[in-house]
N, C-alpha and C positions, 0 to 999 in steps of 0.2 A: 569551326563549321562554316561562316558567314566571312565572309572578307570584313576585313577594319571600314573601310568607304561604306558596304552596304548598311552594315549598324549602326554609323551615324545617320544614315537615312532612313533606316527604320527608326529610331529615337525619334527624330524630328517628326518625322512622320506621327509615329503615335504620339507624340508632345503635342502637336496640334491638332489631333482628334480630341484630345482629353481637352484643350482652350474650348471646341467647338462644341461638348458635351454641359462645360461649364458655362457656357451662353445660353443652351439650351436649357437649363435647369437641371441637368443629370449631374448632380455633385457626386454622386457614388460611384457612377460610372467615371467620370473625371479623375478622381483620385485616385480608384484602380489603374488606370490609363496612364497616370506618371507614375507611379508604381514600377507600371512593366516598362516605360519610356526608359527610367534609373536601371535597370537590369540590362537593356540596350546599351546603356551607358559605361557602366559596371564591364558589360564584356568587352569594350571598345580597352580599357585599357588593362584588363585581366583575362587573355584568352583562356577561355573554356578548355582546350586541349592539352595547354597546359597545368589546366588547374587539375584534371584528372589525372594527367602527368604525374603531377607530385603527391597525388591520395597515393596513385600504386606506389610511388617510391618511398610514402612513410610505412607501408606494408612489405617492403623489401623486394616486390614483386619487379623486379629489370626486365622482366620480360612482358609484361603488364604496362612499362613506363614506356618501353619500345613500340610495343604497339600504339598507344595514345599518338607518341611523338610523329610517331608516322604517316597514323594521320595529315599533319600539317603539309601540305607538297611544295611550296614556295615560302621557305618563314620572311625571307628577306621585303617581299611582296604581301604577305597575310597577317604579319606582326608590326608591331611597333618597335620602338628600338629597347627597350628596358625588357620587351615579352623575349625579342632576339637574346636577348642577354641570359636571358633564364634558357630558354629552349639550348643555348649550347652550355649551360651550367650544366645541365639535366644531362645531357649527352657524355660532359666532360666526366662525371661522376658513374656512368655508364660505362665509358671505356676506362676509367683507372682501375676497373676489377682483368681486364684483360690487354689492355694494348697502352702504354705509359707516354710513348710520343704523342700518340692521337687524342688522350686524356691530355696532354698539358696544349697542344693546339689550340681544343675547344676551350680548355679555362681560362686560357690568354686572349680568346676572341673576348669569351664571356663577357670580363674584366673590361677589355675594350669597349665593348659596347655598353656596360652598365647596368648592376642590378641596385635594386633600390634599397637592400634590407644589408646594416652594416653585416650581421651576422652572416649571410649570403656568402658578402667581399671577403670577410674574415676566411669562410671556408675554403672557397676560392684557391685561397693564398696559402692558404695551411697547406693545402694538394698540392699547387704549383713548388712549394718548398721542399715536402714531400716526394716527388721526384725530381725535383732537382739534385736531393740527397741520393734517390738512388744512382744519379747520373754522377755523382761526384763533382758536380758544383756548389762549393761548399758555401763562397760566399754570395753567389745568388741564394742559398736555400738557409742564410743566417739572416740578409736582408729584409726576405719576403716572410720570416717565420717571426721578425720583429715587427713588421708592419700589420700580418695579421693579430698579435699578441694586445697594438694599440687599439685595433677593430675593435675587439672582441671585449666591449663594456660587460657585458654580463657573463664572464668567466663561462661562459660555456663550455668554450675549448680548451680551458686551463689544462687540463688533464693529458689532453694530445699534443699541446706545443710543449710541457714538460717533459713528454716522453722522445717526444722528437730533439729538442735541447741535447736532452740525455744521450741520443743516439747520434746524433751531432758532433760530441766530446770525442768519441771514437773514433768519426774519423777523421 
């Protein structure tokens, strides 16, 4: 909604109304005041458009996640580089149900640019392997399906790198 610049100015801004409140004896008000300063904060490195981004896509909604995303007009200018990283995750996950070159574009920016959560990278990679397989590179798509295998602490995706293994053997 607000550009990354402006939020840290309104933070600060309201960070020093809430100091100016606690001088004047308004401690209640004060505290509410860094309250909402942290929310300033909070969105400075967690865009909001994204975050509703990924409510629709736990609800399957792509068309729901599309509009969100769309919202944003400049990511390269309105995000940070870790938010960059997600908004083309999101997208890259978007197009792997329709268009497979333009899905692994976005996940190899993605990747480039960095997402925070191993699980994220792990997924990532399992995609990018994932069509690599259907492209018939076999050992780009043996590589990246071991690298996401070491991500992926919490076996999440045990179940889809075993099946992809499996479909591996084939060809």
């Amino acid at each position: 909604m607000f550009n990354k610049n402006i939020k840290i100015i309104l933070a600060v801004l309201v960070f020093g109304y809430a100091v100016y409140q606690f001088i004047e004896g308004n401690i209640g008000n004060g505290i509410f005041l860094i309250l909402l300063a942290l929310i300033f904060v909070f969105l400075y490195f967690r865009n909001e458009m994204i975050l509703l981004a990924f409510l629709r896509m736990r609800k399957q909604d792509m068309e729901g996640t599309k509009k969100w995303l769309d919202k944003i007009k400049n990511p390269e200018a309105a995000l940070i580089t870790k938010q960059q990283g997600y908004y083309n995750y999101l997208h890259g996950i978007m197009a792997s149900q329709t268009n497979l070159t333009e899905a692994e574009k976005y996940f190899k920016k993605a990747l480039k640019l960095g997402l925070s959560m191993d699980y994220d990278v792990a997924m990532a990679k399992l995609s990018l392997a994932g069509i690599a397989m259907q492209k018939r590179r076999k050992r780009e798509a043996t590589i990246l399906l071991n690298e996401a295998k070491k991500l992926d602490k919490q076996n999440m995706l045990k179940d889809q790198i075993k099946m992809m293994q499996q479909q591996m053997k084939r060809i």
